[in-house]
N, C-alpha and C positions, 0 to 999 in steps of 0.2 A: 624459698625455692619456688614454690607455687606465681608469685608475683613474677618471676621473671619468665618462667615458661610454663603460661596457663592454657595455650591451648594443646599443648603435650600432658596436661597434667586432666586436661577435660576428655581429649582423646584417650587416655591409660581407663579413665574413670568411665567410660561411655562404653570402650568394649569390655572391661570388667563386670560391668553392668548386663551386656547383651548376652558374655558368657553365659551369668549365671542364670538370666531367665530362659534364655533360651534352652538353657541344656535339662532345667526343668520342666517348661513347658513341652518337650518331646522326648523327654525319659522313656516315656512309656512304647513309644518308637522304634527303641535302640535307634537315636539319632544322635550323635555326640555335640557338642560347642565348646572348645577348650580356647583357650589364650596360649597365645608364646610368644614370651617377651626375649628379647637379644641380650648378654649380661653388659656387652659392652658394644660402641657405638659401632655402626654397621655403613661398610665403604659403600656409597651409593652415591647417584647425582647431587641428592638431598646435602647430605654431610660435604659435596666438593662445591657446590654453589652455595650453600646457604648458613651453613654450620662451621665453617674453619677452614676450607680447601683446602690444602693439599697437608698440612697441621694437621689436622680431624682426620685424614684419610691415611697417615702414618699410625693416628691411634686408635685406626677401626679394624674390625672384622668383614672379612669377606660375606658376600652374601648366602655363598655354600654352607654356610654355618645354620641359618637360619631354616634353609632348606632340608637339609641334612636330616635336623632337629625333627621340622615338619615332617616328613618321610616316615620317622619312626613313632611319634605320636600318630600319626594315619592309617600303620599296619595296626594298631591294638585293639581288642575289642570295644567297639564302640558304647555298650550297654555297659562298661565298669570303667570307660577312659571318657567321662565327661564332666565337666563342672572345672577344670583343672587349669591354674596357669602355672603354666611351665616356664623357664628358663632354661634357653638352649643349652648352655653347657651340660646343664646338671641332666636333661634327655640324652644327650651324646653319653656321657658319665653313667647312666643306667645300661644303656645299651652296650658297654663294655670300650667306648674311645676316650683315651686318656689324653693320651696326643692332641692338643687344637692347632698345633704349630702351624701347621697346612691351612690353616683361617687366617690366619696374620695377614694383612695387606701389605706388611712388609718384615721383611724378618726379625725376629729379636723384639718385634714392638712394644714400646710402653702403653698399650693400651688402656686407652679412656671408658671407666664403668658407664652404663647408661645412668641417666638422671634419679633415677627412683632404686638406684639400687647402691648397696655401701660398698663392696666388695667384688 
């Protein structure tokens, strides 16, 4: 996996990395540094010029997914919501949205997990 997309797998590794020091290094702060990751691939220019056009963008998610996510990881208390990578579904899934239908880039999709995740 890593050989074919290393600079995806250096970028997951790099903000993983800045998470964690950073949300340490201003703990004391109440400043938070979380990660969120997309579960599966995300409809953007990226994914339509570079990743599979218009293929990859049947089995992506919207980018309201990601946003969404962010929003409610941003109302939490910052002094006990840091250190954390989340997974947009599973923030939506806390926050009480079961439904993602409304993310699909197109209806019914078979969407494609992100690279680093099984499921």
């Amino acid at each position: 996996m890593y050989g074919r997309h290393l600079a995806y797998t250096l970028a997951k590794f790099g903000m993983s990395m800045c998470t964690l020091g950073m949300s340490a290094e201003h703990a004391a702060a109440g400043i938070a540094f979380n990660s969120l990751w997309p579960r599966t691939i995300i409809a953007t220019a990226a994914v339509q010029n570079l990743l599979g056009g218009d293929a990859a963008m049947a089995r992506s998610r919207r980018p309201e997914i990601v946003a969404d996510a962010a929003h409610e990881i941003l109302t939490r208390p910052a002094r006990t919501t840091t250190g954390n990578f989340f997974i947009d579904d599973e923030v939506l899934a806390e926050a009480g949205v079961t439904d993602l239908s409304a993310y699909a880039y197109l209806p019914d999709a078979d969407l494609q997990v992100d690279l680093f995740l099984d499921r």
